[in-house]
C-alpha atoms as one frame of an Amber mdcrd trajectory, in Angstrom:
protein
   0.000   0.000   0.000   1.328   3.403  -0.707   1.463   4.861   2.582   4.481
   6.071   5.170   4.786   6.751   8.584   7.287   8.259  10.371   8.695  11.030
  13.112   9.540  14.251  12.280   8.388  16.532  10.077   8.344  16.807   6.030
  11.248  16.341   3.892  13.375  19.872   3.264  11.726  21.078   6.729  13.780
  20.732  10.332  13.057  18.065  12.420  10.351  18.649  15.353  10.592  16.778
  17.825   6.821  14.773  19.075   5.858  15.100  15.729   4.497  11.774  13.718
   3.903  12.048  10.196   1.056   9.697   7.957   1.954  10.322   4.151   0.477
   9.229   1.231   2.321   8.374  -2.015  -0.659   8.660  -3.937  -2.505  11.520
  -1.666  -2.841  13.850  -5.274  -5.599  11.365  -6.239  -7.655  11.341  -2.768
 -10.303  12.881  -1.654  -9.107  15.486   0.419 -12.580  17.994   0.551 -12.212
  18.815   4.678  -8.231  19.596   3.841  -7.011  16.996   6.177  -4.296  15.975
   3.870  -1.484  18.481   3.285   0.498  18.861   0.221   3.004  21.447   1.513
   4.271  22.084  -2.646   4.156  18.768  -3.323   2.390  17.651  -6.540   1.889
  13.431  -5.435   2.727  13.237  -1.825   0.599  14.215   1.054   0.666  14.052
   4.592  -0.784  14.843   8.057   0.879  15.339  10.948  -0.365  14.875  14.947
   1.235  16.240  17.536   0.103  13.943  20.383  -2.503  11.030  20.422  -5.141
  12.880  21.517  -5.643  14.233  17.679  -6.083  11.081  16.033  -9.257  10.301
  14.753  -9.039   6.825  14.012 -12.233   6.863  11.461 -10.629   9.060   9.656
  -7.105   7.315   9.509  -9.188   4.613   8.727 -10.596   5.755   6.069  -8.044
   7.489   4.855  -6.151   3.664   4.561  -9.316   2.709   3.084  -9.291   4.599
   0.441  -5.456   4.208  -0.339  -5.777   0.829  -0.861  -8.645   1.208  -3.187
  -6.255   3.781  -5.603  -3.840   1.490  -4.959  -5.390  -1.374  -6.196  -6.438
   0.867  -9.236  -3.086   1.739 -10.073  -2.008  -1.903  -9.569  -4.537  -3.252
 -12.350  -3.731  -0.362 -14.766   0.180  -1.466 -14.956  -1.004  -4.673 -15.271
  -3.331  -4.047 -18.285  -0.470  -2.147 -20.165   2.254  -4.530 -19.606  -0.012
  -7.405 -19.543   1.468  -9.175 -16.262  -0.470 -11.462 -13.764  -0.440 -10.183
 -10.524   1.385 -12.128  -7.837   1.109 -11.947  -3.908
C-alpha cells in the first residue's frame, strides 16, 4: 500500500521533535474535501501530521487507509493491463 509513517516533520523542513507524520504516495488522487491531507508544494505526496494522540481520529485514519488501498489497487490493475502481467502476492 502506498502509505508512510514516520517522526519528524516533512522532507526539506527541520526536524520537530513529538511530531508523527502519515503520508500518502498517492494523496494527489484522494479525496481530500475537509483539507485533512497536506500537500506542503508537493504535486503526489501528502501528509498529516499529529502532535500527540489525543488528535487522532481513528475513522478518519481509517478511512483514509481505506481509500489508499482502493487507488492502490487501481493503479495496480492499470500497470497490469499495459504490460499485460499477472499479478502475484
Amino acid at each position: 500500500m502506498a502509505i508512510f509513517c514516520g517522526l519528524g516533520s516533512s522532507l526539506g523542513q527541520t526536524q520537530t521533535q513529538g511530531i508523527v507524520s502519515l503520508g500518502f504516495c498517492q494523496g494527489n488522487k484522494m479525496l481530500n474535501d475537509e483539507g485533512r491531507l497536506l500537500a506542503e508544494g508537493r504535486k503526489q505526496v501528502y501528509v498529516m501530521y499529529f502532535s500527540n494522540v489525543m488528535e487522532i481520529d481513528d475513522t478518519v485514519v481509517r478511512s483514509l487507509l481505506f481509500e489508499a488501498g482502493i487507488i492502490d489497487d487501481a493503479s495496480d490493475n492499470t500497470k497490469r493491463k499495459r504490460t499485460g502481467k499477472k499479478h502475484t502476492p
